[in-house]
N, C-alpha and C positions, 0 to 999 in steps of 0.2 A: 864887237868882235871878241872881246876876253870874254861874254858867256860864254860864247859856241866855242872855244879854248878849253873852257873850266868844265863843259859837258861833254866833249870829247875826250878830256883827257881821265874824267870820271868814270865816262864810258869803258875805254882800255883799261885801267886799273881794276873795275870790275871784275870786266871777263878776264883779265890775266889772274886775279883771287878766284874766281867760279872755276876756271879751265884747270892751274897749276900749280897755286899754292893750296888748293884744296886737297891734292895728292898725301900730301903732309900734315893731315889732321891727324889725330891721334885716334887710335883705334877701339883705346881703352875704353870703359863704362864712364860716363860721368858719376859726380856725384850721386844723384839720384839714381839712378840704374845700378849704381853701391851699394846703395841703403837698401833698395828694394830687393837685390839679391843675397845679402847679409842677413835681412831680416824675414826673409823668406816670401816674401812678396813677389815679388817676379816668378814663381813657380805656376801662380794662375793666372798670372801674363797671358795674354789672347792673343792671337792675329788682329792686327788692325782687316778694317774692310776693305781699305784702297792700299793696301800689300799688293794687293799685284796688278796696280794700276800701272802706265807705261812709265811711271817716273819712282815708282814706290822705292823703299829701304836707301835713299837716295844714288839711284844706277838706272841707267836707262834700259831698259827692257830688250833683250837680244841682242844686245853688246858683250863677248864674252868675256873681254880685259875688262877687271876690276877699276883701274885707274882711267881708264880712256869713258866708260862707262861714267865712274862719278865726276869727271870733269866733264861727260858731254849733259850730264843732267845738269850739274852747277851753270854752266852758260845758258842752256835752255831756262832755266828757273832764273835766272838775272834777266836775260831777255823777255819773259812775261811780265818779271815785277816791271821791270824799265815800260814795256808796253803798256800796262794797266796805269802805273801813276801816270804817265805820259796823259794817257787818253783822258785820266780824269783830270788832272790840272790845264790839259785843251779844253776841258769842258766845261770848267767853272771859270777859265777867264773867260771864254767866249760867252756865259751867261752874264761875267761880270760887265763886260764892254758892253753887249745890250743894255742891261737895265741902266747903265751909267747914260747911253744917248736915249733911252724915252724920257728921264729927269728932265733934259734940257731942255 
């Protein structure tokens, strides 16, 4: 019972950082995005390819609040990552508990 405690409550912590404290990142350039525009490097900065994919520049695509937008990509992207690890570590125990009962 404390797993499913320790994954539910993992679960919520997530999505309340993807949904609401994502609102309050900073807007600023990091470091590098500094350096690259100081030193003149970001002037042939390109479009990425997947810009205008439904989740690109991180905002969900035809949302027009800024904030509602990147918190509804932040949960969506925590609920894929959660879905894919999910699926792979169902999959490698389930391969693991096979190969454990043809040993015996």
């Amino acid at each position: 019972m404390q797993t499913k405690r320790f994954f539910a409550g993992f679960l919520i912590v997530s999505l309340i950082l993807a949904g609401v404290v994502s609102h309050y990142a900073s807007s600023s350039p990091d470091g590098l995005e500094k350096v690259a525009a100081d030193k003149g490097i970001a002037e042939k900065e390109e479009e990425h390819a997947l810009a205008g994919s439904p989740l690109g520049d991180y905002g969900v695509e035809g949302v027009g609040d800024g904030r509602v937008s990147g918190g509804l990509a932040g949960l969506i992207g925590v609920g894929l990552t959660l879905a894919a690890g999910g699926g792979l570590f169902w999959t490698i125990r389930r391969r693991g508990t096979g190969a454990a009962s043809r040993t015996d």
